[in-house]
C-alpha positions, 0 to 999 in steps of 0.5 A, spaced: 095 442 194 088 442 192 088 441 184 082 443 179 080 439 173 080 441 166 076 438 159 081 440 153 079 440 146 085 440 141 084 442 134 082 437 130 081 431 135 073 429 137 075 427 144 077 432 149 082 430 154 081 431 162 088 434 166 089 435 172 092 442 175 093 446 181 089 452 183 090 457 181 093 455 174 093 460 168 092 458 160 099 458 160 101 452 165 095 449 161 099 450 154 106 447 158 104 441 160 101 439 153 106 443 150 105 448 145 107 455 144 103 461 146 105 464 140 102 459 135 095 458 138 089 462 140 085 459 147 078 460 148 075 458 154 068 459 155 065 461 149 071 467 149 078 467 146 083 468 152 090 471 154 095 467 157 094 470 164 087 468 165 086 464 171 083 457 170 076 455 174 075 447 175 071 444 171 073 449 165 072 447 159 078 449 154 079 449 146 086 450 143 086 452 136 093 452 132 094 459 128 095 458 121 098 464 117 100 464 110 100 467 103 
């Protein structure tokens, strides 16, 4: 199975991380293997923010932005 690569920069670290993921992945398999809830991060990918379904291309370069709600 042919895999893509993927930059990922998590919130609040300066570093981003290189993952390896199949072809034809989706922000969600992405969110999986780190582990994080699609309910409480927002992903922009691209410049753009983007829904769990969005498939990834390689050399994509991703942001995972944590939701903070509060009153």
């Amino acid at each position: 199975m042919k895999r893509i690569s993927v930059r990922v920069k998590l919130y609040g670290q300066r570093r981003a991380r290189e993952l390896k993921l199949p072809r034809g992945a989706k922000i969600v398999d992405l969110l999986k293997q780190l582990n994080y809830n699609p309910d409480v991060v927002a992903v922009r990918c691209g410049g753009k923010i983007v829904v769990e379904r969005e498939r990834l291309a390689d050399g994509a370069i991703v942001e995972v932005i944590p939701i903070v709600t509060g009153g």
